[in-house]
N, CA, C and O atoms as a Tinker XYZ file with bonds, in Angstrom:
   332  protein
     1  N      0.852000   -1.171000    0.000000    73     2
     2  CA     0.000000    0.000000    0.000000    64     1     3
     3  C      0.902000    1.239000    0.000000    63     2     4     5
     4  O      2.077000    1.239000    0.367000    81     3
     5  N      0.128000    2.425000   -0.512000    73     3     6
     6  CA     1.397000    3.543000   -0.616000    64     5     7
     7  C      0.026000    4.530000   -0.190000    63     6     8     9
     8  O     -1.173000    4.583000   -0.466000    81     7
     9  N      1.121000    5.335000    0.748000    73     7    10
    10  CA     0.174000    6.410000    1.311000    64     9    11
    11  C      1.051000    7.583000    0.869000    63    10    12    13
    12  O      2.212000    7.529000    0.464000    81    11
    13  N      0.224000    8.709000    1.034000    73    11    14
    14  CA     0.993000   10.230000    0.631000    64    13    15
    15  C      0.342000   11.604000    0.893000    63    14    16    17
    16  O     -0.700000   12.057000    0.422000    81    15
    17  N      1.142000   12.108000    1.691000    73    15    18
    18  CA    -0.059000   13.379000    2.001000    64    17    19
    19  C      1.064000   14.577000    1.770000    63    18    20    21
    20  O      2.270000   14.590000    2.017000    81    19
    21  N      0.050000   15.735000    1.106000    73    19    22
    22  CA     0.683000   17.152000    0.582000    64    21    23
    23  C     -0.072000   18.262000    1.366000    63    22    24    25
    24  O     -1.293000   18.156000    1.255000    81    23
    25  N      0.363000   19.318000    2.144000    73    23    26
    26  CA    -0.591000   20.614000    1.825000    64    25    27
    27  C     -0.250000   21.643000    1.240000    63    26    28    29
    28  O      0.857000   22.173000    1.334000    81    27
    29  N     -1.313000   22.077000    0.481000    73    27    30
    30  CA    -1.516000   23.501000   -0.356000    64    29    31
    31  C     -1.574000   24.567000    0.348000    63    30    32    33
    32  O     -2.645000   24.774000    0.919000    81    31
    33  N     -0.695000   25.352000    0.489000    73    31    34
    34  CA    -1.359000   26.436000    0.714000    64    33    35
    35  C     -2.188000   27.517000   -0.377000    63    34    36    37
    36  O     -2.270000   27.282000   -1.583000    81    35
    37  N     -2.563000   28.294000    0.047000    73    35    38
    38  CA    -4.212000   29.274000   -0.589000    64    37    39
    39  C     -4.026000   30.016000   -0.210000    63    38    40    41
    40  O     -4.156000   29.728000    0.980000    81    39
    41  N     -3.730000   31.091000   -0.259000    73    39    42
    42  CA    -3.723000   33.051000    0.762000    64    41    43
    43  C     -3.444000   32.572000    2.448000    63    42    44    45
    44  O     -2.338000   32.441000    2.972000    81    43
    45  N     -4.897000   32.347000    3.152000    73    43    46
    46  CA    -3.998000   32.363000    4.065000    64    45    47
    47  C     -4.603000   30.670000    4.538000    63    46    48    49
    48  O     -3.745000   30.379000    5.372000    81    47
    49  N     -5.289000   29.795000    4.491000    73    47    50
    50  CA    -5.698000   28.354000    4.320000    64    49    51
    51  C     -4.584000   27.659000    3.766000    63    50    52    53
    52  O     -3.796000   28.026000    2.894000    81    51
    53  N     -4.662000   26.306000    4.587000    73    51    54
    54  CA    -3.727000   25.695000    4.288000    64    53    55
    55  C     -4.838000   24.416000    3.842000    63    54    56    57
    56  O     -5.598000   24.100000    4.758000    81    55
    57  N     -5.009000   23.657000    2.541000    73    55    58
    58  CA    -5.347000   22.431000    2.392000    64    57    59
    59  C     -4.586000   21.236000    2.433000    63    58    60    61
    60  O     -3.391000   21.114000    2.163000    81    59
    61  N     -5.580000   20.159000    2.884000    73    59    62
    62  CA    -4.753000   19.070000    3.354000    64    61    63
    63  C     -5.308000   17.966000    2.362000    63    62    64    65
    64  O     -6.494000   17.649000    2.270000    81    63
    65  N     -4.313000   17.463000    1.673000    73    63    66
    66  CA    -4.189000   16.656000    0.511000    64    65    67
    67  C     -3.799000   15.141000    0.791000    63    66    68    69
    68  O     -2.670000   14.875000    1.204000    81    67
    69  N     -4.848000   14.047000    0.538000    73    67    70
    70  CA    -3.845000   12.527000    0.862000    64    69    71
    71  C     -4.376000   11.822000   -0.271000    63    70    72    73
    72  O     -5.260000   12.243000   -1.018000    81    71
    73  N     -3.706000   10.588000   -0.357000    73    71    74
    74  CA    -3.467000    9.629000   -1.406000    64    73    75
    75  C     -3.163000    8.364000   -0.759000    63    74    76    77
    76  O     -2.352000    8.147000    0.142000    81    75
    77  N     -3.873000    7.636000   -1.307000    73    75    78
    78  CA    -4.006000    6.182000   -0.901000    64    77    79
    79  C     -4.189000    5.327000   -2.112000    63    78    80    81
    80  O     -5.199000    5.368000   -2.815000    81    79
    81  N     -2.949000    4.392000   -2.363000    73    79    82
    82  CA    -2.954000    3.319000   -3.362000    64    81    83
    83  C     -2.700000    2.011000   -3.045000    63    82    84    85
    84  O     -1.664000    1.729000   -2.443000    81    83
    85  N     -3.668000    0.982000   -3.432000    73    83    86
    86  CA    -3.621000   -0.453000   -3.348000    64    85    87
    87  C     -3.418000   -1.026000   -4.426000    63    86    88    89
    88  O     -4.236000   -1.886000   -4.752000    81    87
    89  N     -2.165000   -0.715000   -5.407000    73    87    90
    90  CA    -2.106000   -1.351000   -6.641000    64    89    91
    91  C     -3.067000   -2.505000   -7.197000    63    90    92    93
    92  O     -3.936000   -2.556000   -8.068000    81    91
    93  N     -2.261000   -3.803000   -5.889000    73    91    94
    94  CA    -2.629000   -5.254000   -6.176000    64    93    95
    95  C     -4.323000   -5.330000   -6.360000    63    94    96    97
    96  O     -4.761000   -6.068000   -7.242000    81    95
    97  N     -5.123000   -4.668000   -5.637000    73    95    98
    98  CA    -6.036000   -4.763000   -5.982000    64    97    99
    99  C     -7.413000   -3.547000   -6.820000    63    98   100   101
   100  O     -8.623000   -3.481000   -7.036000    81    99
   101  N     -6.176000   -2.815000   -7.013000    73    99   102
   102  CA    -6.846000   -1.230000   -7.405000    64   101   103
   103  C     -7.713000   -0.840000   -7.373000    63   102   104   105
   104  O     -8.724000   -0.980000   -8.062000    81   103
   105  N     -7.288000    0.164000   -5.930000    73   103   106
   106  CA    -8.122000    0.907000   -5.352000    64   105   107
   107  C     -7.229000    2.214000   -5.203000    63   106   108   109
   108  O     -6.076000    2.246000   -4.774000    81   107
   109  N     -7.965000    3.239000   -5.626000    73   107   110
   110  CA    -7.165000    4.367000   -5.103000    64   109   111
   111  C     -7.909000    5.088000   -5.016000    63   110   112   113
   112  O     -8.876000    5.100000   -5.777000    81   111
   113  N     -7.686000    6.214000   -3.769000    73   111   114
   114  CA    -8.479000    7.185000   -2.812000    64   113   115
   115  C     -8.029000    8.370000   -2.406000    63   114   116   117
   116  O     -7.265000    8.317000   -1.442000    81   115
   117  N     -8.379000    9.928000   -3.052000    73   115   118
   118  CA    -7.741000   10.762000   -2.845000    64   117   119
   119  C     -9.025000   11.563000   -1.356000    63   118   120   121
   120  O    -10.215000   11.324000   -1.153000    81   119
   121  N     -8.212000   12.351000   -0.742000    73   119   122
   122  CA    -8.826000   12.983000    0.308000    64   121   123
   123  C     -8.410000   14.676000    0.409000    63   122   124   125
   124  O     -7.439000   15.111000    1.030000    81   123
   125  N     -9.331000   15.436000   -0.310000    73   123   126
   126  CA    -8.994000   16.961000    0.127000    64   125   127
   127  C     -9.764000   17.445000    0.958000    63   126   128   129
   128  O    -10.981000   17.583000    0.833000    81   127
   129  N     -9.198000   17.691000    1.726000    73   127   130
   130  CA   -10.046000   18.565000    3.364000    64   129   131
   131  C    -10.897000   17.677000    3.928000    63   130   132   133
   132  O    -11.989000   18.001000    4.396000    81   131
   133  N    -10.257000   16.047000    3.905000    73   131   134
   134  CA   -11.150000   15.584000    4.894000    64   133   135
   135  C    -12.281000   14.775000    4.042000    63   134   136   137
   136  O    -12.911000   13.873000    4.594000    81   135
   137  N    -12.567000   15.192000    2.418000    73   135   138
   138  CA   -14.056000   14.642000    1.289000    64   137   139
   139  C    -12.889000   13.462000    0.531000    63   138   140   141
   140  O    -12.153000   13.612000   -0.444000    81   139
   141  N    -13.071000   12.424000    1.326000    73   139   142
   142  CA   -12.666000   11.336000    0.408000    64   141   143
   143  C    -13.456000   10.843000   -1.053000    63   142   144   145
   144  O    -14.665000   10.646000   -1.167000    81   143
   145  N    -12.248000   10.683000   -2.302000    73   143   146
   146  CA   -12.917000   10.502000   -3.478000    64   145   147
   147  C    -12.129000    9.450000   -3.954000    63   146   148   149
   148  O    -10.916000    9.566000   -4.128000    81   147
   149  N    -12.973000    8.089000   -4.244000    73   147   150
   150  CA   -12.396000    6.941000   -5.107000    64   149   151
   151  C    -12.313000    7.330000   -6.484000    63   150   152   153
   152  O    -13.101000    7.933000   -7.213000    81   151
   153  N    -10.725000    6.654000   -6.741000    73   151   154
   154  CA   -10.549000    7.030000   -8.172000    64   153   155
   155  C    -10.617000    5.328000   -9.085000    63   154   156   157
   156  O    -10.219000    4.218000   -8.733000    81   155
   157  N    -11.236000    5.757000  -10.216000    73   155   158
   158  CA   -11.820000    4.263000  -10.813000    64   157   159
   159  C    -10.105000    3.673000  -11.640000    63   158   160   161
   160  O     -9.380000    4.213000  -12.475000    81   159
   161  N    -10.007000    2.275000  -10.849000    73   159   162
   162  CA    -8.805000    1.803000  -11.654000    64   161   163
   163  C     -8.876000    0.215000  -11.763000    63   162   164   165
   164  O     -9.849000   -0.329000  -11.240000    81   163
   165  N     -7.920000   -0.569000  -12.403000    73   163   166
   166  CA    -7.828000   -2.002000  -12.723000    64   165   167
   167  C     -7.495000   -2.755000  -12.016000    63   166   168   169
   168  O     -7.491000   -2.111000  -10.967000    81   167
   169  N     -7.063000   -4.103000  -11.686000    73   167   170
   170  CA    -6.515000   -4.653000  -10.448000    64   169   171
   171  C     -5.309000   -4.786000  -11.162000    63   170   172   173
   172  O     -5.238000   -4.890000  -12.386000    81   171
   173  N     -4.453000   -4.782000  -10.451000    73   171   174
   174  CA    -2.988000   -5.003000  -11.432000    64   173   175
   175  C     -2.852000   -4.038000  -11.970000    63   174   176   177
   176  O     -2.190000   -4.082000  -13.007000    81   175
   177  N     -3.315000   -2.948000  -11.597000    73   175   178
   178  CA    -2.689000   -1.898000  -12.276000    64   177   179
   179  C     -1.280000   -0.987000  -12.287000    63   178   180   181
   180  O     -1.179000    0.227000  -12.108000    81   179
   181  N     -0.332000   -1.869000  -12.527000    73   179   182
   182  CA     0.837000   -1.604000  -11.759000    64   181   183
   183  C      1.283000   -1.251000  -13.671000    63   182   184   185
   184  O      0.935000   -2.051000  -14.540000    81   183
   185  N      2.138000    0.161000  -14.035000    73   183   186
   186  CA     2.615000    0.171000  -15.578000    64   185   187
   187  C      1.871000    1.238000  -16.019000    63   186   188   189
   188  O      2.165000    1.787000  -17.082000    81   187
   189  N      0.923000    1.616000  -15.329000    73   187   190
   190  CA    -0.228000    2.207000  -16.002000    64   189   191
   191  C      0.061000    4.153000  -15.278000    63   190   192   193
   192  O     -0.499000    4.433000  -14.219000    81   191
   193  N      0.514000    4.719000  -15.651000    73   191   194
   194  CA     0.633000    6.209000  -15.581000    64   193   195
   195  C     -0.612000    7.000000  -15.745000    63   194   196   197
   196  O     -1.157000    6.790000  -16.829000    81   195
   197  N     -1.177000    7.796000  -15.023000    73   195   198
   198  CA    -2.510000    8.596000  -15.170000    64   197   199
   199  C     -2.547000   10.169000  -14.251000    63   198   200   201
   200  O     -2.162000   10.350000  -13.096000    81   199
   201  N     -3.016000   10.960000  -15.001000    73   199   202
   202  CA    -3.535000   12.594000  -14.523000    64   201   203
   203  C     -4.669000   12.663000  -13.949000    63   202   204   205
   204  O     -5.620000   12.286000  -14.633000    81   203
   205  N     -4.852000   12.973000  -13.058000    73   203   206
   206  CA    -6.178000   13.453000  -12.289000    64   205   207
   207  C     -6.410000   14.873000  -11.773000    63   206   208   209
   208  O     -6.017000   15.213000  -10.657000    81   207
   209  N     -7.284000   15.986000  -12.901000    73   207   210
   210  CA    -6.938000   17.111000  -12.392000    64   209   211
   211  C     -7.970000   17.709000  -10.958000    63   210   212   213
   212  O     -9.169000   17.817000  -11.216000    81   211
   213  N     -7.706000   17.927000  -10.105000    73   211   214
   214  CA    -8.846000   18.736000   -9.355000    64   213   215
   215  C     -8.205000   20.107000   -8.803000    63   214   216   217
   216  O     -7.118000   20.639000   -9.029000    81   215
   217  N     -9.585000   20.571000   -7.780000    73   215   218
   218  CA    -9.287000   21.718000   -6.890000    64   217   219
   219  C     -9.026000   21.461000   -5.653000    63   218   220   221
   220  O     -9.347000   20.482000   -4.979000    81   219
   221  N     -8.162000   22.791000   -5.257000    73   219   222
   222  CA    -8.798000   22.793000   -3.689000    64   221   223
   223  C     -8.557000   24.480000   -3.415000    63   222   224   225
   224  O     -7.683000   25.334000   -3.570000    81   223
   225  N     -9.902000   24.348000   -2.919000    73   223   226
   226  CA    -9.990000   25.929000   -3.067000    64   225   227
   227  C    -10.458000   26.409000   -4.537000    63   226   228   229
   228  O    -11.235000   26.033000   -5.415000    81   227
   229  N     -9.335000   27.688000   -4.250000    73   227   230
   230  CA    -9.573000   28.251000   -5.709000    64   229   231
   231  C     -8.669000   27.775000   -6.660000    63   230   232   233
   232  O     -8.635000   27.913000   -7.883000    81   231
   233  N     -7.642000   26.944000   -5.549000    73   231   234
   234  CA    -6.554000   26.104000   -6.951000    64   233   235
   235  C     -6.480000   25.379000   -7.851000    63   234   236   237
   236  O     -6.543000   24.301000   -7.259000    81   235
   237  N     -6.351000   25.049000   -9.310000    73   235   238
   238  CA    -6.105000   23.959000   -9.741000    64   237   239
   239  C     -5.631000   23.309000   -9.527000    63   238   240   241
   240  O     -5.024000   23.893000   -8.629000    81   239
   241  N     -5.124000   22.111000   -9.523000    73   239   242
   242  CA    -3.969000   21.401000   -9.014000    64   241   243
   243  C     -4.140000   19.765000   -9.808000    63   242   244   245
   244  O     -5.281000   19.387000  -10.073000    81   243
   245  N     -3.263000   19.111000  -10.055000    73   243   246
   246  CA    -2.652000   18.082000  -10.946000    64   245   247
   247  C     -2.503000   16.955000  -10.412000    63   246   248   249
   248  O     -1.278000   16.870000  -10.320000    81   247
   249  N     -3.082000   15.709000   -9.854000    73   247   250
   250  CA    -2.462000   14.665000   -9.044000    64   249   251
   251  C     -1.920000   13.398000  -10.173000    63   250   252   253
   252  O     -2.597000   12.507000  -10.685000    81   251
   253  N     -0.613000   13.663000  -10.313000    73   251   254
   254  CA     0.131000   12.722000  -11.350000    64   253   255
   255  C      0.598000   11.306000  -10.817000    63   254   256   257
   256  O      1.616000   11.204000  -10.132000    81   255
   257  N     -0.051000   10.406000  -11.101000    73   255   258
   258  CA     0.532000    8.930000  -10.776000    64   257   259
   259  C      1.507000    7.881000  -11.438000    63   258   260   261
   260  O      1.099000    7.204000  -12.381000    81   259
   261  N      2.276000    7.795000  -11.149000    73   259   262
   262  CA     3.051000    7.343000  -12.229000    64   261   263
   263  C      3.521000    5.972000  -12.001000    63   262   264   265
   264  O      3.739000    5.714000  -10.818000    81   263
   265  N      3.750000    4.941000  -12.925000    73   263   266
   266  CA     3.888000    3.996000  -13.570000    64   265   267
   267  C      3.906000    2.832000  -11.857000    63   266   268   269
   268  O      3.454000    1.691000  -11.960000    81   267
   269  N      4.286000    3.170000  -10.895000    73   267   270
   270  CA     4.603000    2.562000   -9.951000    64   269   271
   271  C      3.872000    2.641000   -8.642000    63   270   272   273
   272  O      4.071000    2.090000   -7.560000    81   271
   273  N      2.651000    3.788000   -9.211000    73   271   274
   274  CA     1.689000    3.514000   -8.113000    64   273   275
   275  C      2.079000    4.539000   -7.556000    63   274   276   277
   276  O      0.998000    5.112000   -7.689000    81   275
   277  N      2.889000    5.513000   -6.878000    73   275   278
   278  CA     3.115000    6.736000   -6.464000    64   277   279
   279  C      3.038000    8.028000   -6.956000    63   278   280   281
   280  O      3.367000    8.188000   -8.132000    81   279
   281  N      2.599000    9.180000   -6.177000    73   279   282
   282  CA     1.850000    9.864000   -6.831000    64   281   283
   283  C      2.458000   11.534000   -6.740000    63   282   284   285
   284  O      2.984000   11.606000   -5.629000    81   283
   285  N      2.578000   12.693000   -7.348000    73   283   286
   286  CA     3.051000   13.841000   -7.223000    64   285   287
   287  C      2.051000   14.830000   -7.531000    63   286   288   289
   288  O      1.481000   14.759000   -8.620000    81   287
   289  N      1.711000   15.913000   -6.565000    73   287   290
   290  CA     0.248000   17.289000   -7.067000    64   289   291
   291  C      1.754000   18.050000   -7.445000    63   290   292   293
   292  O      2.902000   18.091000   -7.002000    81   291
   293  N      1.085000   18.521000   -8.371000    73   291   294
   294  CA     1.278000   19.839000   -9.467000    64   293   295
   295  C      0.563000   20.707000   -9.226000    63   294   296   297
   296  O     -0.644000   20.517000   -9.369000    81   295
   297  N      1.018000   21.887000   -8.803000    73   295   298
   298  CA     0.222000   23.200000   -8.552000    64   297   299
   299  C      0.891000   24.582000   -9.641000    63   298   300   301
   300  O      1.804000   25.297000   -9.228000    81   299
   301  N      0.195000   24.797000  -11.190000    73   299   302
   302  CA     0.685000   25.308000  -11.700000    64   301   303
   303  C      2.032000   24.838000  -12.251000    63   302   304   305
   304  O      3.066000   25.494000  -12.377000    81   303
   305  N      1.763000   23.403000  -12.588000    73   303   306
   306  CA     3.376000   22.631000  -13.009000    64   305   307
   307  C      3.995000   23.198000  -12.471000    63   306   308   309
   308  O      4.450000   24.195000  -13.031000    81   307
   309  N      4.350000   22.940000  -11.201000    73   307   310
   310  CA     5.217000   22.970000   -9.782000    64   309   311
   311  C      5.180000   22.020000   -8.728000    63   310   312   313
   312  O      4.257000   22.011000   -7.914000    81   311
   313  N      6.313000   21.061000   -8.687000    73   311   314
   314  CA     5.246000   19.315000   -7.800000    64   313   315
   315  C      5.380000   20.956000   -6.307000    63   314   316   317
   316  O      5.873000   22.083000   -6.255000    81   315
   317  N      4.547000   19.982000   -5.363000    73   315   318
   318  CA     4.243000   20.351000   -4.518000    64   317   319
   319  C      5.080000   19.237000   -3.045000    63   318   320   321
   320  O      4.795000   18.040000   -3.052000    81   319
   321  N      5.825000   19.655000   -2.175000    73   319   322
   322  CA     6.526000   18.768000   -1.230000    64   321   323
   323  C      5.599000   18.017000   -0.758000    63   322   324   325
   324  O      4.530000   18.457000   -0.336000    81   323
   325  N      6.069000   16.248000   -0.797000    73   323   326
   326  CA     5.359000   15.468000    0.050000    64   325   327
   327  C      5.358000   15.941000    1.740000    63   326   328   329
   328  O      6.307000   16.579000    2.193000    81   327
   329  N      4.434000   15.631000    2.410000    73   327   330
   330  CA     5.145000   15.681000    3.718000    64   329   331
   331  C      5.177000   14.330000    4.351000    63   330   332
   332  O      5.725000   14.173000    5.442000    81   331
């Protein structure tokens, strides 16, 4: 399982960003501010690279997964520090 959490900051709000991946059986679950959202994937989806754009706030922001199941937000193509 691979976990991952980011926050955004916004003016003066700070959002709190997580990520949850179960390759072997694919499931993956993003959480902004607490509103968990399943993201639709394959079992075995291990190879498979994908973009998921959302908000938080007034931000755009980019959640890039890449080939290995781990994941990087883009804020304005800028990754954003895991914490």
């Amino acid at each position: 399982m691979i976990r991952q959490h980011w926050n955004i900051a916004e003016d003066e709000v700070t959002h709190d960003v997580s990520y949850t991946c179960r390759p072997m059986i694919g499931k993956m679950t993003v959480s902004i501010d607490g509103e968990e959202f399943t993201l639709k994937s394959k079992f075995l989806f291990i190879g498979l690279a994908r973009r998921e754009a959302f908000r938080v706030g007034d931000t755009q922001a980019l959640l890039a997964v890449g080939k290995s199941g781990r994941a990087q937000v883009l804020v304005k193509g800028k990754p954003i520090e895991e914490n």
